[in-house]
One Martini backbone bead per residue (centre of mass of N, CA, C, O) as a GRO file, in nm:
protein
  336
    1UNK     BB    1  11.899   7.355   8.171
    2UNK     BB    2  12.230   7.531   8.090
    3UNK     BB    3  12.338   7.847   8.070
    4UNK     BB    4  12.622   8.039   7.910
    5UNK     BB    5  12.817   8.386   7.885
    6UNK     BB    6  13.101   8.434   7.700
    7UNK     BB    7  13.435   8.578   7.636
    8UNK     BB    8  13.696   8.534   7.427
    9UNK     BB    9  14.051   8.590   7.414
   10UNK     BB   10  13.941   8.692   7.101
   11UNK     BB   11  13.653   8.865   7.148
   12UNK     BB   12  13.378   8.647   7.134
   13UNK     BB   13  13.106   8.502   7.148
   14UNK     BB   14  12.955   8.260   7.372
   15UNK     BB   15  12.847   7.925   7.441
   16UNK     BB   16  12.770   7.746   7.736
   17UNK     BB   17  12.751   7.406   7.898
   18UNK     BB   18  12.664   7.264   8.194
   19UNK     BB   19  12.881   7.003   8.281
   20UNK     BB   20  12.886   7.038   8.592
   21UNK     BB   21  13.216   7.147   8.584
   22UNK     BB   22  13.157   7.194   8.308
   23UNK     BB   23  13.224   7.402   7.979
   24UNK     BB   24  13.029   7.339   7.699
   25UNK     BB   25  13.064   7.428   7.365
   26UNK     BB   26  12.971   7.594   7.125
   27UNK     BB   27  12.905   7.698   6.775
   28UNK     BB   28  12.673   7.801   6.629
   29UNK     BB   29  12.613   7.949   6.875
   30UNK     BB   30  12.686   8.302   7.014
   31UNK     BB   31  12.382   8.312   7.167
   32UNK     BB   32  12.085   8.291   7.327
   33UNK     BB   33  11.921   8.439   7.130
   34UNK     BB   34  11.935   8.299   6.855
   35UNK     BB   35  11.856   8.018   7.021
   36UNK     BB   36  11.574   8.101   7.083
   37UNK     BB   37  11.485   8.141   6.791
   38UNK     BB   38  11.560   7.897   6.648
   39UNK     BB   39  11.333   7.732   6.807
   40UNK     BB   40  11.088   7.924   6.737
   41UNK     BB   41  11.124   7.875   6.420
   42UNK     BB   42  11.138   7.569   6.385
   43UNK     BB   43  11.027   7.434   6.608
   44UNK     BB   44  11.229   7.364   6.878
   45UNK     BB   45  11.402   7.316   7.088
   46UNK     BB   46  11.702   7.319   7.273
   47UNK     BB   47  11.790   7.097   7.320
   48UNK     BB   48  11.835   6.981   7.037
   49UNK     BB   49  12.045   7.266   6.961
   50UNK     BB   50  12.289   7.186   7.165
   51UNK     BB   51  12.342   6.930   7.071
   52UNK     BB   52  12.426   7.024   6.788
   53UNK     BB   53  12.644   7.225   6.882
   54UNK     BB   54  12.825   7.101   7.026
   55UNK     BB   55  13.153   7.040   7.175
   56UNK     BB   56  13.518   6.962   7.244
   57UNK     BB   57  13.477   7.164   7.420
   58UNK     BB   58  13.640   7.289   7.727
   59UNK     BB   59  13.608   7.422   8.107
   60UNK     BB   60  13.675   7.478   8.419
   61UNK     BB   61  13.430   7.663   8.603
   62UNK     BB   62  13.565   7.740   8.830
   63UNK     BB   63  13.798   7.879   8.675
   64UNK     BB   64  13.597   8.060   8.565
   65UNK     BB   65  13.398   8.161   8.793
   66UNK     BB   66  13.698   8.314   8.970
   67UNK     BB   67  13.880   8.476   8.700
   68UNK     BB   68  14.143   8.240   8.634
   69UNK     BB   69  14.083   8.328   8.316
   70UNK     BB   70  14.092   8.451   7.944
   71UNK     BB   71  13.774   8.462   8.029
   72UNK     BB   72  13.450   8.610   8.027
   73UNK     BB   73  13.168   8.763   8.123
   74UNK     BB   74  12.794   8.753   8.112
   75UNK     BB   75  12.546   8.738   8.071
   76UNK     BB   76  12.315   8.514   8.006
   77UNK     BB   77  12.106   8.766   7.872
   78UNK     BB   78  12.050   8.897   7.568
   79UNK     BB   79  12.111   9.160   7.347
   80UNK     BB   80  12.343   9.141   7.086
   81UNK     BB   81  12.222   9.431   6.893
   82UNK     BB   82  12.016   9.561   7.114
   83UNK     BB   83  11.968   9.741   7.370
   84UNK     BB   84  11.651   9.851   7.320
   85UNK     BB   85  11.602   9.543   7.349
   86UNK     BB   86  11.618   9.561   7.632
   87UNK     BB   87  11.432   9.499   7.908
   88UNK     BB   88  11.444   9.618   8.245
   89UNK     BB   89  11.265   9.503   8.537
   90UNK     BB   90  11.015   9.520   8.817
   91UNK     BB   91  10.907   9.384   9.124
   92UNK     BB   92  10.729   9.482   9.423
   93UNK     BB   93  10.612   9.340   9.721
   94UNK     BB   94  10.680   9.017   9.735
   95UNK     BB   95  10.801   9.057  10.009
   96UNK     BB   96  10.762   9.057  10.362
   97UNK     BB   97  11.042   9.182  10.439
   98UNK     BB   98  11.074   9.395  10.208
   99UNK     BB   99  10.843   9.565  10.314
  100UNK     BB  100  10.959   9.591  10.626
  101UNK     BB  101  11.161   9.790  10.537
  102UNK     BB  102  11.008  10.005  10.370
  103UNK     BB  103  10.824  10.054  10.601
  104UNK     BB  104  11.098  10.199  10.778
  105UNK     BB  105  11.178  10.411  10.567
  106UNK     BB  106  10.872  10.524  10.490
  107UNK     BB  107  10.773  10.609  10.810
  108UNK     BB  108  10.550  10.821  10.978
  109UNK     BB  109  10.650  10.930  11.320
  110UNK     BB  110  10.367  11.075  11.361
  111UNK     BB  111  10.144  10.875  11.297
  112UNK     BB  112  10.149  10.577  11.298
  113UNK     BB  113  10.081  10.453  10.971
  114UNK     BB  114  10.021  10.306  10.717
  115UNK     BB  115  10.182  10.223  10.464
  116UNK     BB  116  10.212  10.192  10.110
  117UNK     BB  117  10.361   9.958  10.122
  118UNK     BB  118  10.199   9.749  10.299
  119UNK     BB  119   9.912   9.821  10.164
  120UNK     BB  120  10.051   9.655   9.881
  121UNK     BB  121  10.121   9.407   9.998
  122UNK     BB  122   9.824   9.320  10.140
  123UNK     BB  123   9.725   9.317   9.849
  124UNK     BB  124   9.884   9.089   9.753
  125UNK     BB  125   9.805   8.876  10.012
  126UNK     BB  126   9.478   8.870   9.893
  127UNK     BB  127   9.529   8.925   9.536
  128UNK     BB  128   9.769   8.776   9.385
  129UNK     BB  129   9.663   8.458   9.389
  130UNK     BB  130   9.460   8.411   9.162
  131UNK     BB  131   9.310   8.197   9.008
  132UNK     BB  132   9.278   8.024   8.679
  133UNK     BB  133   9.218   8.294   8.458
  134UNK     BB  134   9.273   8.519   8.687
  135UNK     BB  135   9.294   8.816   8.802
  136UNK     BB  136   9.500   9.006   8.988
  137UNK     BB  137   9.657   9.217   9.152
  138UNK     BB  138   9.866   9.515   9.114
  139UNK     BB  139  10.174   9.562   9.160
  140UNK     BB  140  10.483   9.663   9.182
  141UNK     BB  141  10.663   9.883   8.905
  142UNK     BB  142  10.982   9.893   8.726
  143UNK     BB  143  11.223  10.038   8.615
  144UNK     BB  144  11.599  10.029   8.474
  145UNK     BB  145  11.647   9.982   8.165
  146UNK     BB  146  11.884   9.885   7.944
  147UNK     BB  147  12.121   9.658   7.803
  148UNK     BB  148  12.341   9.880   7.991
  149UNK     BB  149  12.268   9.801   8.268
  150UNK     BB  150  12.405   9.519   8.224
  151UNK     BB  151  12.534   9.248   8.409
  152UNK     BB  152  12.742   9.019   8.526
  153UNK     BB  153  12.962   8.791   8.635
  154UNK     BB  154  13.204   9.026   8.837
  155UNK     BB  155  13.109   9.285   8.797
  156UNK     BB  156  13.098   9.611   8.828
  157UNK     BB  157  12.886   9.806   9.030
  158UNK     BB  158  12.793  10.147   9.035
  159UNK     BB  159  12.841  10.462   9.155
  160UNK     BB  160  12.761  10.721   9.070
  161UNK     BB  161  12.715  11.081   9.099
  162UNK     BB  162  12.415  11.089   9.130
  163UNK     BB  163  12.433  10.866   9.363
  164UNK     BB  164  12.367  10.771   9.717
  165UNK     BB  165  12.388  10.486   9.656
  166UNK     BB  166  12.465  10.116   9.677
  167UNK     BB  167  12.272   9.805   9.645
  168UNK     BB  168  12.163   9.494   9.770
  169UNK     BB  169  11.936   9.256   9.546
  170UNK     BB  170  11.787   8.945   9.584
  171UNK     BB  171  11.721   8.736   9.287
  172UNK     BB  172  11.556   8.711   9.046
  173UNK     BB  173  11.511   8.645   8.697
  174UNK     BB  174  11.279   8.672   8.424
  175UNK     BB  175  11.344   8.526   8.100
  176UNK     BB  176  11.269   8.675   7.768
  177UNK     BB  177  11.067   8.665   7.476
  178UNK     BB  178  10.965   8.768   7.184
  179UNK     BB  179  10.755   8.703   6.882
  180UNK     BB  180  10.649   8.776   6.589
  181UNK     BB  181  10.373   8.777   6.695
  182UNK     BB  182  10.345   8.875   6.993
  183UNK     BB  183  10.439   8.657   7.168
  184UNK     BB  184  10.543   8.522   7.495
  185UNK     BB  185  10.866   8.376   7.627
  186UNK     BB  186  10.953   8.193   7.858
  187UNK     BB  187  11.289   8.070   7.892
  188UNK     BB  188  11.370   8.173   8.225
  189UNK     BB  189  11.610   8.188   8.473
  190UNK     BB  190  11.796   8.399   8.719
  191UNK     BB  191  12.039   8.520   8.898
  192UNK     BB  192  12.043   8.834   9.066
  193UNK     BB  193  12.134   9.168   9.120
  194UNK     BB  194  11.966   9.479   9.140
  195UNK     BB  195  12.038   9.730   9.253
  196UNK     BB  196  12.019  10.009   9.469
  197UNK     BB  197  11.936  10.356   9.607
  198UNK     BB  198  11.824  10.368   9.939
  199UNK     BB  199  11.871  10.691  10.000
  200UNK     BB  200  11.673  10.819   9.776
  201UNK     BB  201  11.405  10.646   9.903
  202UNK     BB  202  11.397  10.745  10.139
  203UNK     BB  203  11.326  11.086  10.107
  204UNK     BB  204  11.120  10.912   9.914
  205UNK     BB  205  10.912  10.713   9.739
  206UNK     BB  206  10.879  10.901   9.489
  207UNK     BB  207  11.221  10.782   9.428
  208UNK     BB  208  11.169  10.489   9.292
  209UNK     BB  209  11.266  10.541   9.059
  210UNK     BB  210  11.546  10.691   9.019
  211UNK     BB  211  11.654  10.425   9.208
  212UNK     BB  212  11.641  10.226   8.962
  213UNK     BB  213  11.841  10.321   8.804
  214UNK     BB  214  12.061  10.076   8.775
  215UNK     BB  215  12.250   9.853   8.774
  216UNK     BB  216  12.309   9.503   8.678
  217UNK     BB  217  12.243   9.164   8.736
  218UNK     BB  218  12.331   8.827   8.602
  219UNK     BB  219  12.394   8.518   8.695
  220UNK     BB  220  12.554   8.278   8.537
  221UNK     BB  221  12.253   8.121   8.471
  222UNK     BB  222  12.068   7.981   8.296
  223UNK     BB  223  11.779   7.853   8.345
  224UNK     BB  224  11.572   7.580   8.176
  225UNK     BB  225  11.297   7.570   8.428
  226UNK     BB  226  10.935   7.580   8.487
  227UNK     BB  227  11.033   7.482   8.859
  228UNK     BB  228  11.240   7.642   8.988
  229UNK     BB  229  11.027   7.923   9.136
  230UNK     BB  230  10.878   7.781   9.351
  231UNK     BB  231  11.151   7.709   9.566
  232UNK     BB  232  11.383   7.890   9.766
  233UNK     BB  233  11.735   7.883   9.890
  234UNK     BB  234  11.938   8.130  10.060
  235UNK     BB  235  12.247   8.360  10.002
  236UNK     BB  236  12.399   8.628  10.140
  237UNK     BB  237  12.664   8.852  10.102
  238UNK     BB  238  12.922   9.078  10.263
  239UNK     BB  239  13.241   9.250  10.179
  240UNK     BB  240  13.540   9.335  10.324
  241UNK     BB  241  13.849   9.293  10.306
  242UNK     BB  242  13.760   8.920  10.308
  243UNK     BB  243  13.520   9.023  10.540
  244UNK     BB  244  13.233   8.943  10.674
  245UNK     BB  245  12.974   9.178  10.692
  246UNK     BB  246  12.705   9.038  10.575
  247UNK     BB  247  12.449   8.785  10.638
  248UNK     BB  248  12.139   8.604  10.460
  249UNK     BB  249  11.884   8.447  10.451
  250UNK     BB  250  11.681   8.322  10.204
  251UNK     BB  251  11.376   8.378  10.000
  252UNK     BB  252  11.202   8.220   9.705
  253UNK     BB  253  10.910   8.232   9.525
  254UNK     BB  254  10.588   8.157   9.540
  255UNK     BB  255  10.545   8.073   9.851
  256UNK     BB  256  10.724   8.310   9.953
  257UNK     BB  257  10.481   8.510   9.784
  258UNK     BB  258  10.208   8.766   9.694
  259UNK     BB  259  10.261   8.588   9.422
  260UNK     BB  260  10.214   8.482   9.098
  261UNK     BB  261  10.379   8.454   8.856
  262UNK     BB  262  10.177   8.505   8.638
  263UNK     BB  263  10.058   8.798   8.772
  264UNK     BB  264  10.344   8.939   8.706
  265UNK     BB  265  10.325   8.885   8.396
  266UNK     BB  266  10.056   8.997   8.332
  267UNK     BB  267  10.167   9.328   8.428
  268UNK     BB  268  10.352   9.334   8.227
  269UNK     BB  269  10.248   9.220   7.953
  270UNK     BB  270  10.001   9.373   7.872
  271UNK     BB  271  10.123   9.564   7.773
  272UNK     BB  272  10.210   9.631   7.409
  273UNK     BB  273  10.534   9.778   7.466
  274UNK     BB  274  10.564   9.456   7.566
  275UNK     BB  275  10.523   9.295   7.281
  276UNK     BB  276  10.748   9.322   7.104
  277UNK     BB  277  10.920   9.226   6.821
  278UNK     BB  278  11.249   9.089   6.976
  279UNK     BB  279  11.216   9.140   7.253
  280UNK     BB  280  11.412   9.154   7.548
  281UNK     BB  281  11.307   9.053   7.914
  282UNK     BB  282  11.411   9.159   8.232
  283UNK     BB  283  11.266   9.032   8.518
  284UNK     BB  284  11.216   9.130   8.859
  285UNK     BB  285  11.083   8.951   9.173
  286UNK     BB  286  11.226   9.008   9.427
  287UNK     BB  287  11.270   9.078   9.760
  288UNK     BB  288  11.409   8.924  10.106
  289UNK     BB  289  11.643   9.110  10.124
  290UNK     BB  290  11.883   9.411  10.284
  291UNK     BB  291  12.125   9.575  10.416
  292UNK     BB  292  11.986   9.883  10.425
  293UNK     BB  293  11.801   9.775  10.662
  294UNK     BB  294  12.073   9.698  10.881
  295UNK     BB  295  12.269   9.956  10.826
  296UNK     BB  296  12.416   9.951  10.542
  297UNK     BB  297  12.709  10.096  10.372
  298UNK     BB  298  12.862  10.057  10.082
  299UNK     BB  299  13.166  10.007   9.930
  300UNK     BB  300  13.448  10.035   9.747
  301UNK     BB  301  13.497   9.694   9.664
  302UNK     BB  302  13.265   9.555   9.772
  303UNK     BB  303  13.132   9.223   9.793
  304UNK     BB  304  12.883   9.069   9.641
  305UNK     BB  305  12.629   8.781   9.698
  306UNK     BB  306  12.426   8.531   9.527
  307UNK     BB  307  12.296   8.225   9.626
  308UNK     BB  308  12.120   7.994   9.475
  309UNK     BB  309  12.173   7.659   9.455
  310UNK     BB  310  11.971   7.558   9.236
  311UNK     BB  311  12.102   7.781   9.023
  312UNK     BB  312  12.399   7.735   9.090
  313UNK     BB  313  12.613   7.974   9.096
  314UNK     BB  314  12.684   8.225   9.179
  315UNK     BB  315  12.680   8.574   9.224
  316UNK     BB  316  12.948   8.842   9.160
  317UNK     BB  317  13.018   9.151   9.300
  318UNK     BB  318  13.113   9.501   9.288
  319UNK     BB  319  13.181   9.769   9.366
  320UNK     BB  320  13.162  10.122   9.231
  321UNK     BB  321  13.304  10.446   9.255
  322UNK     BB  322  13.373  10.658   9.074
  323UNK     BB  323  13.436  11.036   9.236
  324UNK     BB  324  13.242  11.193   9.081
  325UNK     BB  325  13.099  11.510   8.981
  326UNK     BB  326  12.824  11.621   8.921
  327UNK     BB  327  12.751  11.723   8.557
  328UNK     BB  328  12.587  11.876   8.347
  329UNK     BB  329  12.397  11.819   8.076
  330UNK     BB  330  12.461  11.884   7.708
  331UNK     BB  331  12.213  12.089   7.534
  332UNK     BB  332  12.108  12.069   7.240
  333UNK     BB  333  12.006  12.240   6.964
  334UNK     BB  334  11.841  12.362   6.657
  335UNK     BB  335  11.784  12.602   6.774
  336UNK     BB  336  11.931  12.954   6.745
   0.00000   0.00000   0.00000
């Protein structure tokens, strides 16, 4: 089953079943979020209250697609209230191609020793995917911010101004939520581009924290099927003024990865401080390619693609740079 979300020209959430070239719309929910939740209070089905929302309105999904109509897009899944209860994360070095961009970027070239990024890679090679039952190797894992920084499929992800470039990541993202009781629920997967600063991470390695706080993107597809993480194959695409400037065969899944997806799940949510009752948390799985690797520097109005086809339509984005100068943020103070 597929859903997305998407704003009515009347500037309400719906919510829509995929259904092949169209989008049928629902009336009872009118986000993801809720629809999952009363699922879980219910204990049904999601497919079950699908169908019992479905409606006779339907939209051509090509053209709501292409941007061709005036409906808008949304993350395929968010916390429709509560920007602070959405968590964006995820794990790095979880793919070999990725491992070896990174390690290129900071490795000490008087030295020719071995980084720390090849050697948390092969550490995750070794003991990422433990048997049933037992726990693996621990990944590297990032925060990206609240559910500020979530954008869906068509809009712009911005170089801000403190940022010294921003490029895309193809990844996957597993969206999860908590229930009352603080157990994990994972919804299911979408198309992500994790999308950062590789210029900043590039001056230090210990710099990939703030570079990866940045916008991202997940859509257009909620994908809500337990085997589809399993082996995937895209593409990226990176175009400027119509023609393709770059673009690259991607693969992710667990097959893929050296980690299991259990393993990287396991890393996340130990923390209970990840495990609040009605947090939504979008975690991103790693990439296996990025064009900052090939030496390519994006610009303003480049369009970035992600494609993975198991899962539904493309993922497109546009580069935005705001053109501002860093500014001081002014902090008062209650003590005069």
């Amino acid at each position: 089953m597929r859903l997305v979300q998407l704003i009515s020209p009347i500037n309400e959430r719906r919510v829509a079943f995929v259904k092949e070239n169209q989008l049928q719309l629902l009336t009872i929910f009118r986000n993801s979020y809720d629809l999952v939740f009363s699922a879980i209070h219910g204990k049904k089905r999601l497919s079950e209250l699908v169908e019992a929302s479905l409606t006779e309105e339907y939209l051509n999904y090509q053209e709501v697609w292409e941007g061709r109509t005036n409906w808008n897009w949304l993350p395929c899944f968010d916390h429709p209230r509560d920007v602070n209860n959405c968590m964006i994360s995820g794990t790095g070095l979880t793919h070999k191609a990725s491992a070896e961009n990174r390690d290129k970027m900071n490795a000490a070239a008087d030295t020719g020793s071995q980084t720390d990024s090849m050697k948390m890679y092969f550490m995750g090679e070794e003991g990422g995917k433990p048997k049933s039952g037992e726990i693996g190797v621990q990944p590297e894992w990032f925060y990206k911010g609240n559910g500020t920084m979530l954008m869906g499929h068509l809009d712009a992800l911005d170089i801000p101004e403190y940022a010294l470039d921003g490029g895309e990541e193809p990844e996957i993202a597993g969206i999860y939520v908590i229930d009352d009781e603080g157990e994990v629920i994972r919804v299911g997967f979408a198309t992500g581009n994790e999308y950062s600063d590789h210029v900043m991470e590039k001056i230090n390695y210990l710099y990939l924290a703030p570079s990866k706080i940045r916008m991202c993107s997940i859509g257009p597809e909620l994908v809500i099927d337990s085997s589809i993480f399993e082996d995937l194959s895209g593409l990226v695409k990176l175009e400027r003024e119509g023609k393709v400037l770059w673009q690259k065969e991607i693969k992710t899944g667990v097959v893929n990865m050296a980690h299991s997806l259990e393993n990287l799940e396991y890393h996340h949510f130990k923390y209970k401080n990840h495990r609040v009752p009605g947090q939504a948390h979008i975690h991103f799985m790693g990439t296996g390619a990025f064009s900052y690797g090939a030496g390519i520097k994006l610009q303003n109005s480049d369009k970035m693609t992600v494609d993975w086809p198991k899962m539904g339509k493309a993922l497109v984005n546009t580069i935005k740079q705001t053109g501002k100068k860093p500014e001081m943020v002014s902090i008062k103070s209650l003590i005069k």
